[in-house]
C-alpha positions as CSV (number, residue, x, y, z in Angstrom):
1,X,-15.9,-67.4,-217.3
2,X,-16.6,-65.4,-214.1
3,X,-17.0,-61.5,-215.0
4,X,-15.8,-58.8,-212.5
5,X,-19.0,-57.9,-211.8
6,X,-20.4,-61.3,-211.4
7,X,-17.5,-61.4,-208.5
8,X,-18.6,-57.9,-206.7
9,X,-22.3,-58.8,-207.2
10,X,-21.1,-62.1,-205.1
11,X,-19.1,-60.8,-202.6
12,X,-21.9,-58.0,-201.5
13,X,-24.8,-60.6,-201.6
14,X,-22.4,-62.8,-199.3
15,X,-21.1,-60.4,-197.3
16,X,-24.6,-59.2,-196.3
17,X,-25.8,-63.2,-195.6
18,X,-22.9,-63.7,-193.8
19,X,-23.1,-60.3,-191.3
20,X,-26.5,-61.0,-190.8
21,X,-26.0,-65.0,-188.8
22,X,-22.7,-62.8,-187.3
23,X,-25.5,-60.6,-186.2
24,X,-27.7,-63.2,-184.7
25,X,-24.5,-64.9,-183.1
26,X,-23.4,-61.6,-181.4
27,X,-27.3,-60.4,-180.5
28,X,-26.6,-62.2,-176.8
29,X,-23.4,-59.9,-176.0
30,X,-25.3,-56.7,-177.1
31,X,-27.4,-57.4,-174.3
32,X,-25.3,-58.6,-171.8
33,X,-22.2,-56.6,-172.7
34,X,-24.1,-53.4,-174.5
35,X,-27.0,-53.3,-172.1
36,X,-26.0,-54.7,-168.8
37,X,-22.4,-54.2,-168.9
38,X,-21.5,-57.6,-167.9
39,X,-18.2,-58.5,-169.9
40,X,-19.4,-62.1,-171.1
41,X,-17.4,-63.6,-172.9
42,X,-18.4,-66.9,-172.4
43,X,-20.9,-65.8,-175.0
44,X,-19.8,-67.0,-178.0
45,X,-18.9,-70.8,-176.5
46,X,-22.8,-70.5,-175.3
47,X,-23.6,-70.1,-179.0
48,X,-21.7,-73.7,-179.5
49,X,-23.9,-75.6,-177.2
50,X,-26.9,-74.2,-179.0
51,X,-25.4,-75.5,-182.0
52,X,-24.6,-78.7,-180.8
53,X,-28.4,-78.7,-178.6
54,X,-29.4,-78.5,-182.1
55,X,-27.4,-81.5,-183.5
56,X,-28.2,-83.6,-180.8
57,X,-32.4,-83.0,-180.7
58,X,-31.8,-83.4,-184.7
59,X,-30.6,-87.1,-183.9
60,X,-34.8,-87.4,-183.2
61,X,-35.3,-86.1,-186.7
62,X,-36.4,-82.6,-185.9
63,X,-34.8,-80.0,-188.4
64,X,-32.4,-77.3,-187.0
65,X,-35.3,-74.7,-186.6
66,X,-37.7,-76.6,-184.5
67,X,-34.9,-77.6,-182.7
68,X,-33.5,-74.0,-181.7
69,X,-37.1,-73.5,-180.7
70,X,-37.1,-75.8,-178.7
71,X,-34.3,-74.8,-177.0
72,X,-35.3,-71.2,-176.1
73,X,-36.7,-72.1,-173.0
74,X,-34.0,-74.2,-172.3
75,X,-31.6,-71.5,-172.5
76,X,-33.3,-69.0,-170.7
77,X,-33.3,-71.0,-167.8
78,X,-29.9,-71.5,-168.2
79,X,-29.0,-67.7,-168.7
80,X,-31.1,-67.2,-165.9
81,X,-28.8,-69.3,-163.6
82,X,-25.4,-68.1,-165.3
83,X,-26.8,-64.5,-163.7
84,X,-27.8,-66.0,-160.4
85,X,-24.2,-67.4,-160.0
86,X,-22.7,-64.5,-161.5
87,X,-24.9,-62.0,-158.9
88,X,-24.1,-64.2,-156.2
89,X,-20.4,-64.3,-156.5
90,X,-19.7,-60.4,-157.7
91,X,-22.4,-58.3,-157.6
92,X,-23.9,-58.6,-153.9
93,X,-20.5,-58.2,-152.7
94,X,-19.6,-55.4,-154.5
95,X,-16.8,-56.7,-156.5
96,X,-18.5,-56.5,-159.9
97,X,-15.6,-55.4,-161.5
98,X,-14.5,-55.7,-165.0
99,X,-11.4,-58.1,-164.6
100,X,-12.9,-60.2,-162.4
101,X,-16.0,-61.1,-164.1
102,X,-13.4,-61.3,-167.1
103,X,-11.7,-64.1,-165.5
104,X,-14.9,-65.5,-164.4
105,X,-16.7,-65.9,-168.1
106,X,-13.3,-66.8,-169.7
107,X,-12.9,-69.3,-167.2
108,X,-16.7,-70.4,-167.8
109,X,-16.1,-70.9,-171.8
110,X,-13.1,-73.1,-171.2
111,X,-15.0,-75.4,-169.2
112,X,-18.0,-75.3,-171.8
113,X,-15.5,-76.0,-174.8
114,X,-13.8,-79.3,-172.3
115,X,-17.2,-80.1,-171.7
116,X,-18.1,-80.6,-175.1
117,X,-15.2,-81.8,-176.4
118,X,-15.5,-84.4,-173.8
119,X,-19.1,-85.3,-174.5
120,X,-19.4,-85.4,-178.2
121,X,-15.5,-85.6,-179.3
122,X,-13.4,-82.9,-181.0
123,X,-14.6,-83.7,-184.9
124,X,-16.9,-81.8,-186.9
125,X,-20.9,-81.6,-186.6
126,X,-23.3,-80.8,-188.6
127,X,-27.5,-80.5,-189.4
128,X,-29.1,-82.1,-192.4
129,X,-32.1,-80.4,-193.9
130,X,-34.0,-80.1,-197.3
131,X,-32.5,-76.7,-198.2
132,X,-28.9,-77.8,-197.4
133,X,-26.8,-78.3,-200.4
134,X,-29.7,-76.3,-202.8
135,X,-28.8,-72.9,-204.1
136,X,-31.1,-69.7,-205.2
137,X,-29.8,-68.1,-208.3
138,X,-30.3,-65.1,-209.4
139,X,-29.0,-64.0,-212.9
140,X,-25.1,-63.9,-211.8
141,X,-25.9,-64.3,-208.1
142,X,-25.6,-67.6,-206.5
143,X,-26.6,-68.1,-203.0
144,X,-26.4,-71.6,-200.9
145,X,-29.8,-71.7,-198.8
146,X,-27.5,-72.7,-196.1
147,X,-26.3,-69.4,-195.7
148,X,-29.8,-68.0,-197.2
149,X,-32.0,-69.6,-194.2
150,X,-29.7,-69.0,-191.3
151,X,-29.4,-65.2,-192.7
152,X,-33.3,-65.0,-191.8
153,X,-33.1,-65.3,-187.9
154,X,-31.1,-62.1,-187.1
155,X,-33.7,-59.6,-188.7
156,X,-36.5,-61.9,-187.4
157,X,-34.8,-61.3,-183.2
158,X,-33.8,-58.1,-183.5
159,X,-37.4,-56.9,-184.3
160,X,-38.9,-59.1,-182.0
161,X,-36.1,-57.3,-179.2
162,X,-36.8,-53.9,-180.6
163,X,-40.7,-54.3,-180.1
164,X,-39.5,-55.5,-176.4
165,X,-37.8,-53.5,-175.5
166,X,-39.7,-50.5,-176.6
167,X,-42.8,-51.4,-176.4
168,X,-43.4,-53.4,-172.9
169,X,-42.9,-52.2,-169.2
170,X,-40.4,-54.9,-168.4
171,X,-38.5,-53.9,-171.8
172,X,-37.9,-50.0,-170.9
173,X,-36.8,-51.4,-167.0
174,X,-33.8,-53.6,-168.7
175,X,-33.1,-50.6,-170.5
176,X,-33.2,-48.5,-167.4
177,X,-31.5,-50.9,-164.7
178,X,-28.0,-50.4,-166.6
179,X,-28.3,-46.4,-165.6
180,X,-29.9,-46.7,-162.6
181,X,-30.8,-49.7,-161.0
182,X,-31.2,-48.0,-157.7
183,X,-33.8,-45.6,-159.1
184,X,-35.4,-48.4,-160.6
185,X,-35.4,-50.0,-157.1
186,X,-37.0,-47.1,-155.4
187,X,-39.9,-47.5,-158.7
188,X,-40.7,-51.2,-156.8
189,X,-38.4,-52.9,-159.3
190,X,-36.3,-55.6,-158.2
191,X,-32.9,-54.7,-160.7
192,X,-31.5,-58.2,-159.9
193,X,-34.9,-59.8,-161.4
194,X,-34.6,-57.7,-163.9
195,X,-30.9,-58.8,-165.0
196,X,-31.5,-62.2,-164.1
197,X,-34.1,-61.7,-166.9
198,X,-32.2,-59.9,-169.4
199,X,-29.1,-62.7,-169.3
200,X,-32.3,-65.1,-169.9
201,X,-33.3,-63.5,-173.1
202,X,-29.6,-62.9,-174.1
203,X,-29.1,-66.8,-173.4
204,X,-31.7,-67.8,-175.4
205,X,-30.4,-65.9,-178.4
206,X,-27.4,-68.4,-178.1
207,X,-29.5,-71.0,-179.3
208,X,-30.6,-69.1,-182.1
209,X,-27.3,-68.2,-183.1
210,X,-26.0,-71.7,-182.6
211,X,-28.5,-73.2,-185.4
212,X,-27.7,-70.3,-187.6
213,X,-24.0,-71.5,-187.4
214,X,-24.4,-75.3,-187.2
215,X,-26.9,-74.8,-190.1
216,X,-24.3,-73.0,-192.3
217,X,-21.2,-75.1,-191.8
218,X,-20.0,-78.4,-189.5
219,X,-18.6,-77.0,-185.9
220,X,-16.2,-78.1,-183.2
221,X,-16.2,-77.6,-180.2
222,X,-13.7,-74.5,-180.0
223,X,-15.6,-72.9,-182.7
224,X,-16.8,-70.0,-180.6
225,X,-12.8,-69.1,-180.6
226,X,-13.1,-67.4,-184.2
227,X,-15.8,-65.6,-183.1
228,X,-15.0,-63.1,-180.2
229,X,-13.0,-60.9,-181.6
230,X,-15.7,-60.2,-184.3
231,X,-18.7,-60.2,-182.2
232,X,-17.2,-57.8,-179.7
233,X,-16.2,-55.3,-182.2
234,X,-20.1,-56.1,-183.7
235,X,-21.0,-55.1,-180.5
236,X,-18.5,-51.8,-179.6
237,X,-18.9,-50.8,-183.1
238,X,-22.6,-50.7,-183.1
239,X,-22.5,-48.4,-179.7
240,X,-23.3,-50.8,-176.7
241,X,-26.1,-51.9,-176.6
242,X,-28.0,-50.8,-180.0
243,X,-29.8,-53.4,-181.1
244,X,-31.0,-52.4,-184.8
245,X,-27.1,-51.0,-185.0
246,X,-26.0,-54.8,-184.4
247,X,-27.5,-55.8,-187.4
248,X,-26.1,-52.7,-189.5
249,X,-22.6,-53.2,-188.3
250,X,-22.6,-57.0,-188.6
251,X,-23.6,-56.5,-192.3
252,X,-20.8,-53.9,-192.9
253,X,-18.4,-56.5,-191.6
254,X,-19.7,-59.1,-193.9
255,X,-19.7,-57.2,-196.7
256,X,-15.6,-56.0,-195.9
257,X,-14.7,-59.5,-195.3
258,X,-16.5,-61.2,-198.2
259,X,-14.6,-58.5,-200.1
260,X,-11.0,-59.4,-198.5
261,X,-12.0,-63.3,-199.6
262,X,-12.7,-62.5,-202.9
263,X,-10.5,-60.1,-204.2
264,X,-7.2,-60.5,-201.4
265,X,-6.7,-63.7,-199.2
266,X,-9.4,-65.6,-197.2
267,X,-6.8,-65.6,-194.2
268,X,-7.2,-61.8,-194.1
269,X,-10.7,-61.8,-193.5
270,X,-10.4,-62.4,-189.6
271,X,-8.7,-59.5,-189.3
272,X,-11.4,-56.9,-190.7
273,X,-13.5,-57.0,-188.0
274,X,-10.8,-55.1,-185.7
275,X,-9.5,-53.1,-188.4
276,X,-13.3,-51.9,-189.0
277,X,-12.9,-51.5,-185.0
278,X,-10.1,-49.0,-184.7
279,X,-10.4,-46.9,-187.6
280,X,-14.5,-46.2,-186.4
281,X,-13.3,-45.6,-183.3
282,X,-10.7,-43.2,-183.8
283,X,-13.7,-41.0,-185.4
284,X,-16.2,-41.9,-183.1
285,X,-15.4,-43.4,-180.0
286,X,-19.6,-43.8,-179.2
287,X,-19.6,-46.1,-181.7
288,X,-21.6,-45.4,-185.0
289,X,-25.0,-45.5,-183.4
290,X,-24.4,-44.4,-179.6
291,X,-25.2,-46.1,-176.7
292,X,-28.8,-47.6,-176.4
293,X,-31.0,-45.0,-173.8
């Protein structure tokens, strides 16, 4: 018989499994979103093709990690157009404004989720590997290495990010071009090369984020529906554009939905993320860990 402590010792290992792949899944939007200001929220459908990128090169027999490796380079090219299209349309014209590059990315994620559906069909996908279906346990702790695996790519980007964007010259400029890109311009920095990069990299996460979630469960192709809501409060919550702070708030999230599931109503979990949202808001509107400098 399950104890109550066997169930709270559960829910927190869960919860903090479970923030940590939303953390990798929302990493993308802290850039684009947090960093550049660039409302994309296209992000999250992105994060499905990487998932099904993933399924597809693991018809060759390569296992969801190599795959998403694979794919980095893929994506960043890919970002890196998004931006030049994006640019092209909005920002040279000056009309870079908030609802219109709404409408743009929404409009963008539709197409990507008709796309899909219309390549591989609307039923479920999913990755086989050697962990899948295998558990670690721990006294009363029981963990799938599904979720265990997948857990271990957020921590292993956002220090990789950090070190970037602390530590190199082309780091502190994406930092700086969503201050002052024309400062940076009089510096001999070209701030649209400099975006154009930063939507690379943010791109690129989606690959990432896509194995984590094909890795922990089947997908569809309007997956990356369930997951705006949470990965823009991830992001707002954290303070725009705080990369550590991603990780930290994804985590609380997890934790407060795993806790909802176990000791309330699985349906109810959806609905933590926002709740989270407003009530750290009405205290502090910067978000818990400021905006990145």
């Amino acid at each position: 018989m399950t104890s109550s402590l066997d169930i709270f010792l559960n829910a927190i290992s869960t919860g903090v499994v479970l923030g940590s792949i939303y953390a990798s899944i929302a990493l993308g939007l802290a850039i684009t979103f947090g960093i550049l200001h660039i409302p994309n929220v296209a992000h999250p459908a992105l994060v499905i093709v990487g998932a099904y990128f993933v399924y597809l090169v693991g018809q060759w027999g390569i296992s969801p990690i190599p795959a998403a490796l694979i794919g980095l380079p893929v994506f960043y090219v890919l970002g890196m157009a998004l931006y030049s299209f994006y640019s092209r349309t909005f920002e040279r014209k000056g009309q870079a404004n908030v609802l219109q590059s709404l409408t743009l990315f929404f409009g963008l994620s539709l197409v990507i989720e008709i796309a899909i559906a219309l390549f591989f069909g609307s039923e479920l996908k999913s990755v086989d590997a050697d962990y899948v279906g295998s558990s670690l346990v721990l006294g009363p702790i029981t963990m799938p290495y599904r979720l265990l695996v997948p857990a271990l790519f957020a921590p292993i980007m956002i220090s990789a990010l950090w070190l970037y964007f602390n530590r190199t010259h082309s780091g502190t400029a994406i930092r700086a071009v969503a201050h002052d890109d024309r400062a940076l311009s009089i510096s001999g920095i070209n701030p649209t090369w400099i975006k154009r990069h930063a939507f690379g990299i943010a791109t690129a996460t989606a690959v990432i984020g896509g194995a984590a979630l094909i890795i922990m469960g089947p997908v569809e192709p309007f997956a990356g529906r369930f997951q705006i809501g949470r990965v823009f409060a991830i992001v707002v919550l954290a303070g725009m554009g705080s990369i550590p702070g991603t990780l930290v708030v994804a985590i609380m999230i997890g934790i407060a939905e795993s806790f909802v599931s176990a000791y309330l109503t699985p349906s109810w979990s959806p609905g933590v993320a926002f709740a989270i949202l407003l009530l750290a808001l009405g205290l502090r509107p910067q978000g818990l860990f400021g905006a990145a400098r």
